[in-house]
C-alpha positions as CSV (number, residue, x, y, z in Angstrom):
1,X,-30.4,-225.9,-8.2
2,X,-27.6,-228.7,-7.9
3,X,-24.6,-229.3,-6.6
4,X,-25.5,-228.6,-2.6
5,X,-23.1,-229.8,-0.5
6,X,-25.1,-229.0,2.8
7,X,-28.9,-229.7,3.2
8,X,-29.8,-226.1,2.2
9,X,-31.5,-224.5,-0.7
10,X,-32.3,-220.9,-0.9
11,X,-35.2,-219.9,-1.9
12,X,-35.9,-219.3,-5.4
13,X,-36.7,-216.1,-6.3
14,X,-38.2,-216.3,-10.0
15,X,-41.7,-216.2,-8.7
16,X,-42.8,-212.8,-7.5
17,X,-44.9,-212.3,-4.3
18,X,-48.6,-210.6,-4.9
19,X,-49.3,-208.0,-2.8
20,X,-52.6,-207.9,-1.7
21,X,-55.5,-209.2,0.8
22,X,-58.2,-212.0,0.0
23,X,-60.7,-209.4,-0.3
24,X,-58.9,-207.5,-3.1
25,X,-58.5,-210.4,-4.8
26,X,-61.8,-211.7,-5.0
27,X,-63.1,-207.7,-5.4
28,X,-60.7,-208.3,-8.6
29,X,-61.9,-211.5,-9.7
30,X,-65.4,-210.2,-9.2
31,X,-65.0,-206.9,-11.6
32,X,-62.7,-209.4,-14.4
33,X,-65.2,-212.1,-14.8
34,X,-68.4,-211.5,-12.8
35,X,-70.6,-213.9,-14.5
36,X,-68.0,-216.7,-14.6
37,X,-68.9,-220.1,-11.6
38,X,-67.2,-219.2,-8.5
39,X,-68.6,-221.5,-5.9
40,X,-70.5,-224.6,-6.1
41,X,-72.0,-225.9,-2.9
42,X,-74.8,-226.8,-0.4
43,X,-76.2,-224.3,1.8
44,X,-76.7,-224.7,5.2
45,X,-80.6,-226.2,6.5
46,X,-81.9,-226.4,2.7
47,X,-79.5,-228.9,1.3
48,X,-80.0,-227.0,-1.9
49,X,-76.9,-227.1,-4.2
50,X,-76.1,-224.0,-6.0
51,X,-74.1,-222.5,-8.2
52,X,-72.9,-219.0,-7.5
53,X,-71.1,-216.5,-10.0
54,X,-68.2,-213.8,-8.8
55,X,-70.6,-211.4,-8.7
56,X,-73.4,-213.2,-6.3
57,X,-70.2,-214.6,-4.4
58,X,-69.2,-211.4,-4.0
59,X,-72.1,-209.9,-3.2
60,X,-73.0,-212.3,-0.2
61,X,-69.7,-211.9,1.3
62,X,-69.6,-207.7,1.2
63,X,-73.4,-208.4,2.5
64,X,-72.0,-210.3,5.3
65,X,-69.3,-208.4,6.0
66,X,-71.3,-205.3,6.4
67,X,-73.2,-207.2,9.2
68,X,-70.0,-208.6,10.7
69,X,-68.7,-204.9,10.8
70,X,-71.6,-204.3,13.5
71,X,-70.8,-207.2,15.4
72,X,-67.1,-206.8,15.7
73,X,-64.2,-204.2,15.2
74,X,-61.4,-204.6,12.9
75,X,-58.6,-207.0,13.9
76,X,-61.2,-209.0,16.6
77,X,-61.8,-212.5,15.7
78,X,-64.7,-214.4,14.7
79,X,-65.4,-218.0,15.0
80,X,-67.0,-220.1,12.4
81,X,-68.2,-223.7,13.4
82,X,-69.4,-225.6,10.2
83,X,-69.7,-228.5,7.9
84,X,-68.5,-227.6,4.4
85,X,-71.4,-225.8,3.5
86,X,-71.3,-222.5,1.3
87,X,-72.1,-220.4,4.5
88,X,-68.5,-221.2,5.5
89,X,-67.0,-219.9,2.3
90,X,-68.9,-216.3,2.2
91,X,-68.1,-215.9,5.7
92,X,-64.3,-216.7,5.3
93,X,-64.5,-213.8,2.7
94,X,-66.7,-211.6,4.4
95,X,-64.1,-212.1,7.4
96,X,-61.4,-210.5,5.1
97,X,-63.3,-208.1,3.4
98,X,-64.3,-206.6,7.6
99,X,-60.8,-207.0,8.7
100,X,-61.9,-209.9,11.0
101,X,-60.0,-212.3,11.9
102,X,-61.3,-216.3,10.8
103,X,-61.2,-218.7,13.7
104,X,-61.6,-222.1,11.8
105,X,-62.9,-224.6,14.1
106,X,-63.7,-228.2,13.4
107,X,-67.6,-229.3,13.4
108,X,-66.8,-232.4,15.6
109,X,-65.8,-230.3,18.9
110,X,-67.4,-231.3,22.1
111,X,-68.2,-228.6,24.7
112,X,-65.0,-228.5,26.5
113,X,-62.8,-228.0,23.3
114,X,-65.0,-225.5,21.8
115,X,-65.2,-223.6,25.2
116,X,-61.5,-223.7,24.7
117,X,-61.0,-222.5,21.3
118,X,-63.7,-219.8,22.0
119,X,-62.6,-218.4,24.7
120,X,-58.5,-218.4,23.8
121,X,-59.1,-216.4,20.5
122,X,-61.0,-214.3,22.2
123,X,-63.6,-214.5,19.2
124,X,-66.1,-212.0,19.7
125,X,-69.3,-213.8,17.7
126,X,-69.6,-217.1,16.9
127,X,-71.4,-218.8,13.7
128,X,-72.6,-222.1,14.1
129,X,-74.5,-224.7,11.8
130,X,-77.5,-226.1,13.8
131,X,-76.5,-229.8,13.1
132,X,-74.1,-231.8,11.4
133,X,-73.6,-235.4,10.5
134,X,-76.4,-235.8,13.3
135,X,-74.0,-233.8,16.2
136,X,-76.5,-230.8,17.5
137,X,-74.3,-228.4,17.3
138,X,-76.5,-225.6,18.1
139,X,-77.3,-227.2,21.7
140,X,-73.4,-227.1,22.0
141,X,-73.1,-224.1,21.3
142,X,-75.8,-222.9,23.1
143,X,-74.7,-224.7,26.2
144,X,-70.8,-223.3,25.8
145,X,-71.4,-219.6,24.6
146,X,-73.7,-219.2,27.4
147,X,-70.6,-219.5,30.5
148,X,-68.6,-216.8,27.8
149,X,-69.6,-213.7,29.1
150,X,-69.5,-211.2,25.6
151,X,-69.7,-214.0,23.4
152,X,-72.5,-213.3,20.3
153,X,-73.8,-216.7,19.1
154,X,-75.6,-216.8,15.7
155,X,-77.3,-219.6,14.0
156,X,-76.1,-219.8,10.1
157,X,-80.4,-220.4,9.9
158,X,-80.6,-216.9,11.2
159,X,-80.9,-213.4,8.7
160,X,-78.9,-211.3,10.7
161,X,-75.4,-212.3,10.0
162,X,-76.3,-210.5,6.9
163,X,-76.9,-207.2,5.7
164,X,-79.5,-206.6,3.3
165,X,-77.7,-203.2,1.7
166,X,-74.7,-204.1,-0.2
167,X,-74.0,-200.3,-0.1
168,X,-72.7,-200.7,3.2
169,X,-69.8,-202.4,1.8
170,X,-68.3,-198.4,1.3
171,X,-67.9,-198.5,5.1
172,X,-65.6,-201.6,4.6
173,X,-62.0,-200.7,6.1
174,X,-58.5,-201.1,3.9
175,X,-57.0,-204.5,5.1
176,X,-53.1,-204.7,4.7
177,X,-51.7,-207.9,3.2
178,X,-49.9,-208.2,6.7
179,X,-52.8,-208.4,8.9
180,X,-53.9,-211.8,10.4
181,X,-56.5,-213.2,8.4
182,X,-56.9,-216.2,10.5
183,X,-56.2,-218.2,13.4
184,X,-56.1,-222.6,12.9
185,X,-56.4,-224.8,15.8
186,X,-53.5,-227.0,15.8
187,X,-52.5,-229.9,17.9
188,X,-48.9,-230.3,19.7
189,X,-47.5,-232.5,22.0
190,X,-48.2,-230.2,25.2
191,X,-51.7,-230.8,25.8
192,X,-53.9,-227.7,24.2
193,X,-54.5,-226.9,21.1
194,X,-52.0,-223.9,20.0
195,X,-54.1,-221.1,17.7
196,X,-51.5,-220.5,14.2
197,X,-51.8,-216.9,13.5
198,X,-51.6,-216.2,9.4
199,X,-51.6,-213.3,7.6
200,X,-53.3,-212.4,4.1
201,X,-49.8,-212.4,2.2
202,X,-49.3,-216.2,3.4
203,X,-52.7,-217.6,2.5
204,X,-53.2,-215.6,-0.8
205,X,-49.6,-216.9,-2.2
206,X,-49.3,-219.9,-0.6
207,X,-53.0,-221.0,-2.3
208,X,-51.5,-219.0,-5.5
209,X,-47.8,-221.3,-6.2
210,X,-49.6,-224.0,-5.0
211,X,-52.0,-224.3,-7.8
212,X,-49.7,-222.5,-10.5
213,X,-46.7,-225.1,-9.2
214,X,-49.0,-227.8,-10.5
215,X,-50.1,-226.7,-13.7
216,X,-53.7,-225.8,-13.0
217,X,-55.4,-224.0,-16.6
218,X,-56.6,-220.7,-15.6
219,X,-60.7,-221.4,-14.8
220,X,-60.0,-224.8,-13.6
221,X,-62.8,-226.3,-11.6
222,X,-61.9,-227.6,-8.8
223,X,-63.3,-230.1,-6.2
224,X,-62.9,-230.3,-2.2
225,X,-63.9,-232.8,-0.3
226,X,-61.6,-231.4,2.5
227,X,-62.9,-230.3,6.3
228,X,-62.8,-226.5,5.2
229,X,-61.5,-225.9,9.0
230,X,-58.3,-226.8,7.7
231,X,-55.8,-225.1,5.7
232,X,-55.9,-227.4,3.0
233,X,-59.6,-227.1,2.6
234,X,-60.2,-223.3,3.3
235,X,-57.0,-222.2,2.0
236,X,-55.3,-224.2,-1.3
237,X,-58.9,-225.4,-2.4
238,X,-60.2,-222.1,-1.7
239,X,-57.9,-219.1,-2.5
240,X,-56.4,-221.1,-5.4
241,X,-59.4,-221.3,-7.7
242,X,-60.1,-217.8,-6.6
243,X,-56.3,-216.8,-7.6
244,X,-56.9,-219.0,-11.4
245,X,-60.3,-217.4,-11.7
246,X,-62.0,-221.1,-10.9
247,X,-64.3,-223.0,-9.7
248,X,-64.4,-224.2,-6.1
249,X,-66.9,-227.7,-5.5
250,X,-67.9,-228.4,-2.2
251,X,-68.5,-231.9,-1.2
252,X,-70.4,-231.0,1.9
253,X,-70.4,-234.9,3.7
254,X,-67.9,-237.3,1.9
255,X,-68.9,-240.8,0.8
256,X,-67.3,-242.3,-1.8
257,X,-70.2,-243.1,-3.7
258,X,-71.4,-239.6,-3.7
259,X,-67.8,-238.0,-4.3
260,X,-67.6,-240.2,-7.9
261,X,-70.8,-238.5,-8.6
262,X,-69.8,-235.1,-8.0
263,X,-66.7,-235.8,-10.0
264,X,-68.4,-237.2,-12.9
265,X,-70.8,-234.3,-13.2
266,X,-68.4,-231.7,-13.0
267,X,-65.5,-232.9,-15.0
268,X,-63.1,-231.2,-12.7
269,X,-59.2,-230.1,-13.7
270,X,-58.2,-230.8,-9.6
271,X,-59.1,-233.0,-6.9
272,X,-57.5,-232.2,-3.6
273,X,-57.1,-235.3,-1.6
274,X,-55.9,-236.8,1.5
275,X,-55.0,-240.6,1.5
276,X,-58.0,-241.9,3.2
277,X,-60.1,-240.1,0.8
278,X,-58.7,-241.2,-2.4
279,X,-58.1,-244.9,-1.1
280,X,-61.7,-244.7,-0.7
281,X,-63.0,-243.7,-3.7
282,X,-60.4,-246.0,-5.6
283,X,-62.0,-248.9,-4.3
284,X,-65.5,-248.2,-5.1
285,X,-64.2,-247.0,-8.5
286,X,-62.4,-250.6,-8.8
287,X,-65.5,-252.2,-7.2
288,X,-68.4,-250.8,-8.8
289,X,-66.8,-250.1,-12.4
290,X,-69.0,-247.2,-14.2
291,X,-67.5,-244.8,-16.6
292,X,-64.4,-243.1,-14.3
293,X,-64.2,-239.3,-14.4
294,X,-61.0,-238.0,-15.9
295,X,-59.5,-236.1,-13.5
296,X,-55.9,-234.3,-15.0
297,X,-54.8,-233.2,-11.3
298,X,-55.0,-235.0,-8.2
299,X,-53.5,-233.3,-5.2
300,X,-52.6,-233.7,-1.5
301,X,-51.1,-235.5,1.1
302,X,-51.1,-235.0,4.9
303,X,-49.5,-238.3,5.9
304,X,-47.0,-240.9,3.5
305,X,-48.7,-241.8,0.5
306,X,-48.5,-244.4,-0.4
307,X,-46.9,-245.8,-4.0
308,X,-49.6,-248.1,-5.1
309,X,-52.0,-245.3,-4.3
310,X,-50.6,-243.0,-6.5
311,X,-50.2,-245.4,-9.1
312,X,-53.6,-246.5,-8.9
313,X,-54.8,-243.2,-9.2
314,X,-53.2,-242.4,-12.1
315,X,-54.0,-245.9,-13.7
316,X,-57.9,-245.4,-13.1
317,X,-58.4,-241.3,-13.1
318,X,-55.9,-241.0,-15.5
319,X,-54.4,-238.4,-13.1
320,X,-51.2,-236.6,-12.1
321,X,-50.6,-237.2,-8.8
322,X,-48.9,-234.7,-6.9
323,X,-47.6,-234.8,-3.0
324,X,-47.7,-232.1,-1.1
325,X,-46.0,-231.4,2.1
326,X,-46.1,-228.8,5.2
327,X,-48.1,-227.9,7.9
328,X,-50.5,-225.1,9.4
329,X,-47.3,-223.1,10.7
330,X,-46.4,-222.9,6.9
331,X,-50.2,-222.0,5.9
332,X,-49.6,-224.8,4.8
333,X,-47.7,-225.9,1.9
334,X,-43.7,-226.2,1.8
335,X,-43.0,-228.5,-0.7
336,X,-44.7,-230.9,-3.9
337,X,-44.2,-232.9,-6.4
338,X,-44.3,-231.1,-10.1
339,X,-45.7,-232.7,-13.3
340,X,-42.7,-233.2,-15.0
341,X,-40.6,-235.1,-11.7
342,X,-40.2,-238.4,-12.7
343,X,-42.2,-241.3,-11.3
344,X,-39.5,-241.9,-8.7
345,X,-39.3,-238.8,-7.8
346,X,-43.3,-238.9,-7.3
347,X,-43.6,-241.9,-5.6
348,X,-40.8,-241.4,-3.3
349,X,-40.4,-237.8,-2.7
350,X,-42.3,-235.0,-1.2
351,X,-41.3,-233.0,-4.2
352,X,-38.9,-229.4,-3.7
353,X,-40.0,-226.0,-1.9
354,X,-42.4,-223.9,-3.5
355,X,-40.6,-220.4,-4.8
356,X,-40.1,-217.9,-2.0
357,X,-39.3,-220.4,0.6
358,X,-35.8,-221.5,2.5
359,X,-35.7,-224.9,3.6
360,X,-32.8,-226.6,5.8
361,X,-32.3,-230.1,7.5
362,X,-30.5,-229.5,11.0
363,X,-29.0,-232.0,13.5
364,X,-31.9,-231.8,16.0
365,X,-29.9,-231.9,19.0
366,X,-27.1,-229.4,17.6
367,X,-29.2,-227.3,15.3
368,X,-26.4,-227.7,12.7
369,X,-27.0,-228.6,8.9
370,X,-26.1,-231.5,7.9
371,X,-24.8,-233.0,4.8
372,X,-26.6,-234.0,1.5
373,X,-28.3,-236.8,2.1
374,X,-28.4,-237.5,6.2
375,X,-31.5,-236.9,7.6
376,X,-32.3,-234.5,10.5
377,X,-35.5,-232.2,11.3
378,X,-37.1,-230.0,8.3
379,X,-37.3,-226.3,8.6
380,X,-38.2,-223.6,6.4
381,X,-38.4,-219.9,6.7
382,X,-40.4,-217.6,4.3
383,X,-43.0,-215.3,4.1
384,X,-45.9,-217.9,4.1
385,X,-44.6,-219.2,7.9
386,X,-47.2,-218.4,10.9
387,X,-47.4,-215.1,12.7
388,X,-46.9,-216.9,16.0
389,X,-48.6,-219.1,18.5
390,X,-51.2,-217.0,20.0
391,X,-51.2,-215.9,23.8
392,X,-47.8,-218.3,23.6
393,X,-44.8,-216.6,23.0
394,X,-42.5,-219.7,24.7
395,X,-43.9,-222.3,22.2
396,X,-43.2,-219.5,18.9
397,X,-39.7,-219.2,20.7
398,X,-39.5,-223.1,20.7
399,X,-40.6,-223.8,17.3
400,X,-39.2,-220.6,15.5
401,X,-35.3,-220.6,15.7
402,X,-33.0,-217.4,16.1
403,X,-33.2,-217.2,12.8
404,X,-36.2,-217.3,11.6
405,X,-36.6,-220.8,10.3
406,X,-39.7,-223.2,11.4
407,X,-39.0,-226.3,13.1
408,X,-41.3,-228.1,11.6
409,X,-40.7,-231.8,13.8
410,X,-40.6,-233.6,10.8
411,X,-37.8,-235.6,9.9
412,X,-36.2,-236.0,6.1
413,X,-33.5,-235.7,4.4
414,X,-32.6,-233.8,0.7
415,X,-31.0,-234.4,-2.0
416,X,-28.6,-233.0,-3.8
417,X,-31.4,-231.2,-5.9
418,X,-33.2,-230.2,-3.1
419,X,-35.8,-232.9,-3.3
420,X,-37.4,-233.6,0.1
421,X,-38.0,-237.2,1.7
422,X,-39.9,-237.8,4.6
423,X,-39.1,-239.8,7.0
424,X,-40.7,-239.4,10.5
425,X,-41.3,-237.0,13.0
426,X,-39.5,-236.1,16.1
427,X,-43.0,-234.4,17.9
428,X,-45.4,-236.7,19.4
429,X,-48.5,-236.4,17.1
430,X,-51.0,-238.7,15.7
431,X,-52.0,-237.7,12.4
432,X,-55.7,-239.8,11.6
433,X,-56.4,-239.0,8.5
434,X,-54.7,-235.9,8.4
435,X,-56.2,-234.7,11.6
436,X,-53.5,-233.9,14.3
437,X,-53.9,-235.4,17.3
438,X,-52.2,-234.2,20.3
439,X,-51.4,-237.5,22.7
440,X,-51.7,-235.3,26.1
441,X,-54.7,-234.1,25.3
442,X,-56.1,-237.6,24.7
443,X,-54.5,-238.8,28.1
444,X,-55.4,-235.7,29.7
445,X,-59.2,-236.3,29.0
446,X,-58.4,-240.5,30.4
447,X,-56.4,-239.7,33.6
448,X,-58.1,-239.9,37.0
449,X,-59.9,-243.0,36.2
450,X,-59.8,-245.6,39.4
451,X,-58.7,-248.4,37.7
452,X,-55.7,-247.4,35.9
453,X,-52.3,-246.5,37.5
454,X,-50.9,-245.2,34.3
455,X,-52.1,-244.8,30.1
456,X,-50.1,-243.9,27.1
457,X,-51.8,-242.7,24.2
458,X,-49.9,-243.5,20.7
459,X,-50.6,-243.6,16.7
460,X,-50.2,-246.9,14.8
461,X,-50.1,-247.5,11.4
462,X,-53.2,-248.1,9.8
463,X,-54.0,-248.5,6.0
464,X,-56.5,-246.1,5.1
465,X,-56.2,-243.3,7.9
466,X,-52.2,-243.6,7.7
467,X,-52.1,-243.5,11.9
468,X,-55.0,-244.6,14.1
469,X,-55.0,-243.4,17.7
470,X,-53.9,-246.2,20.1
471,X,-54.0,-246.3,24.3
472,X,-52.0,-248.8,26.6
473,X,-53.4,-248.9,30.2
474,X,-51.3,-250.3,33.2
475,X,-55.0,-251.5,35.4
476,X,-56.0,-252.0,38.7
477,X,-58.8,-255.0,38.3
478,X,-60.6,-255.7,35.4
479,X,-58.5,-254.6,32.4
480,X,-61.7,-254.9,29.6
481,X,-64.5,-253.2,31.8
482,X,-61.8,-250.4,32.5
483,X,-61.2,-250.2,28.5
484,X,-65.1,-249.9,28.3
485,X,-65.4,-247.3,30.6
486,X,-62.8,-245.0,29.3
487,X,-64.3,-245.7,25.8
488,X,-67.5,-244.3,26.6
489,X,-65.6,-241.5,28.9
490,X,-63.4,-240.7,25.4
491,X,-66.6,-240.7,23.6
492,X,-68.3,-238.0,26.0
493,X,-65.7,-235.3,25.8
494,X,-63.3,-236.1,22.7
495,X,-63.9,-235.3,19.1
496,X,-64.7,-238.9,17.6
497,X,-61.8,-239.0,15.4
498,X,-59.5,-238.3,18.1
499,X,-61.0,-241.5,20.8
500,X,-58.7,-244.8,20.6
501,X,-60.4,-247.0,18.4
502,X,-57.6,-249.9,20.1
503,X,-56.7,-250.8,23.6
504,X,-53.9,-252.9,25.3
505,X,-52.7,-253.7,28.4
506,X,-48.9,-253.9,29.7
507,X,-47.9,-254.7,33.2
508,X,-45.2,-252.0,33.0
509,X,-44.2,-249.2,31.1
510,X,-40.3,-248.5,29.5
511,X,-39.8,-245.1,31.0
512,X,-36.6,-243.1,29.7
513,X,-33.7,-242.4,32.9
514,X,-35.9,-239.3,34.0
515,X,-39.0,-241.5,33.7
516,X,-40.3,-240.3,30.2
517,X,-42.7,-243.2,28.7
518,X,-40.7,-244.5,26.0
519,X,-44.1,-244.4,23.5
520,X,-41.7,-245.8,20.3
521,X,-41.1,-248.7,22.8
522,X,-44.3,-249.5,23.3
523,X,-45.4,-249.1,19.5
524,X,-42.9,-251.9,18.5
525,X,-44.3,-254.1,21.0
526,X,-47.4,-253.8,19.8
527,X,-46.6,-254.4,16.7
528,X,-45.0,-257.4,17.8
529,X,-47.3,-258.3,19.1
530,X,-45.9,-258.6,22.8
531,X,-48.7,-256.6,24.3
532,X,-52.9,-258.1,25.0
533,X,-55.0,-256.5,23.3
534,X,-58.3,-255.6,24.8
């Protein structure tokens, strides 16, 4: 479309919607091509990699979901708390195929945020891996399902979150493409994680334009080195093989070194990426110099990539690089780069909306659109956006406006094509990596300690993870032994990625007229170096 005169653009409507759950789908896939490589992946314990067709694929999941059925009725949710190990995908399609709702949690949680999570989706079994990256998850979980009264825990090393008699499947309920399929754990700027309700319609098509916006070959194989707790992972890397009748590739614990191997053995069509990652294996690509796998697609995003990124992927990969943009709420893709944008348009942009999907730039104090070209706060409304915040009507209210459109706290501006830029965000998160941090919670975990009067918690730009997480104490005594007390506090009951990895020290705070810490104050100061670092 061109010639928009306001920051709008309808949604276009040449794609058509498919109508149908995940389990359908991979049912379908299963009866097409049953002998064709669905999954290729580690399972839990063994560290045996294996390759699984549709039908065995299949077959595990309806085998799981006849167990599941037993454990918990349709429309309850169950928790799964894993690495990226092959358990995770059979139970994400055994989840659909019972009518469960997924509760994705991250494999890092320590007791008090998993108790959270738990206990707010009201999940009614919990599947855990026994250890990951060293982190003994199954004393955690242990230790936290024990003060949930109801709560089933089950070991992935345990049989009986399977069913032996795939016969059992008959008793499987119809799923409508409407229902909740899953609930993600997603940080704001209130504290708490909020849980995004999604339905089957969202994830199936959202994972479907994806993959067909960026010219993925029917059968492409397809690697994922992302955490599969987040959409990104469990979601496009998942559900869009599935939808091309491809191959999904675990990588079940990312190093660089290992990821090139993986890639060079499978000679995949897609690699799904988020900057960290793919800095990372460009440098010991540069570095080490063997043979570089040919990789036609390389897609992802979750924070600004960078230009010389996505030109040095290209140069050594000999890849397409594509940007995508969005968040959970939108399940989680809004916009991307296409093959044929330009290389401006690549490097600069985050690309149009995907078909089936509004998008508008509004004044964020007025709520108005504004003009081609000025920037306000990105919203969207289609049918991929979230349910709603569970147990939190007030936030949906906040973030969903009267009508309809997501607020998605992102600031940009469009063109007169519709093209999308990003250029900040009006919410307070930290996004490592692309994990999202939530800054109260961070302070939350910090406050109370005797020798500070006061901490603000804040992201800084950082090279590889795009934003590291940041805290600025106002001390009583010692400023360095406090810092090394709250470190070791952080590290008891914070997820690693989310404990400051930097610490400084002001004597005061800017504070807004109704005493609101101006953060964006302190930030420049830091990076001006006006504040001591500890």
């Amino acid at each position: 479309m061109t010639g928009l005169q306001q920051s709008y653009r309808p949604a276009d409507t040449s794609a058509e919607l498919v109508d149908m759950p995940i389990g359908m789908l991979l049912a379908q896939r299963c009866a097409q091509h049953p002998d064709r490589v669905a999954l290729v992946g580690t399972r839990h314990g063994t560290g045996e990699r294996v390759r699984l067709t549709y039908r065995q694929l299949y077959t595990e999941a309806v085998q799981t979901a006849a167990a599941l059925s037993h454990l918990a009725e349709p429309g309850r949710s169950i928790a799964v708390w894993a690495p990226n190990v092959v358990e995770w995908t059979v139970i994400q399609y055994a989840a659909a195929l019972a009518g469960l709702v997924l509760v994705a949690l991250n494999p890092v949680l320590r007791d008090d945020e998993l108790e959270y999570a738990l206990t707010h989706s009201g999940a009614a079994v919990l599947l855990h891996a026994d250890v990951s990256r060293d982190y003994p998850m199954a004393e955690v979980a242990s230790r936290v399902t024990a003060r949930i009264p109801g709560l089933q825990r089950i070991s992935l090393s345990e049989d009986r979150w399977r069913a032996p008699d795939t016969d059992q499947a008959m008793a499987l309920p119809d799923v409508s493409p409407d229902a909740v399929a899953m609930l993600q754990y997603t940080s704001g700027t209130t504290g708490r994680p909020k849980g995004v309700a999604l339905t089957h319609r969202a994830l199936v098509n959202v994972a479907r334009l994806t993959l067909e916006t960026a010219d993925a070959r029917t059968g492409a194989v397809c690697v994922n080195p992302l955490p599969m707790f987040h959409t990104a992972g469990c979601v496009i890397a998942t559900l869009g093989p599935l939808w091309l009748v491809g191959t999904a590739v675990l990588i079940d614990r990312f190093t660089p070194a290992g990821a090139l191997e993986v890639l060079r053995a499978e000679q995949p069509d897609v690699l799904f990426y988020v900057p960290a990652i793919l800095e990372a294996l460009l440098a010991v690509q540069r570095a080490e110099r063997p043979p570089a796998p040919r990789i036609p697609i390389i897609m992802g995003g979750a924070a600004l990539v960078s230009p010389e990124l996505i030109d040095g992927a290209a140069e050594v990969f000999g890849a397409t690089v594509l940007n995508l943009f969005g968040q959970t709420e939108l399940a989680p893709v809004l916009s991307m780069t296409r093959p044929g944008d330009s290389r401006e348009d690549r490097l600069a942009t985050v690309g149009r909306p995907l078909a089936q999907v509004e998008c508008k730039i509004v004044d964020p104090a007025s709520g108005a659109v504004v003009a081609v070209g000025e920037p306000g706060e990105i919203c969207a409304r289609g049918y991929q956006q979230f349910v709603g915040y569970l147990h939190d009507p007030a936030a949906t209210a906040v973030t969903v406006d009267a009508d309809g459109f997501v607020h998605t706290g992102d600031l940009g501006a469009m063109d007169e094509r519709g093209y999308l830029t990003v250029t900040g965000r009006l919410k307070d998160v930290i996004i490592r990596g692309g994990e999202n941090i939530s800054p109260a919670d961070v302070e939350r975990q910090l406050a109370g300690h005797p020798g500070i009067t006061d901490i603000a918690v804040l992201g800084l730009p950082d090279d590889r993870w795009g934003e590291i997480v940041a805290a600025v104490l106002r001390a009583v005594g010692d400023p360095a032994d406090i810092a090394k007390n709250l470190v070791a506090q952080a590290q008891s009951v914070l997820a690693p990625y989310k404990v400051p990895s930097r610490w400084f020290v002001a004597d005061e705070f800017p504070v807004t007229p109704t005493g609101k810490v101006r953060k964006f104050a302190l930030r420049d100061a830091i990076l001006r170096g006006e504040l001591r670092e500890l």
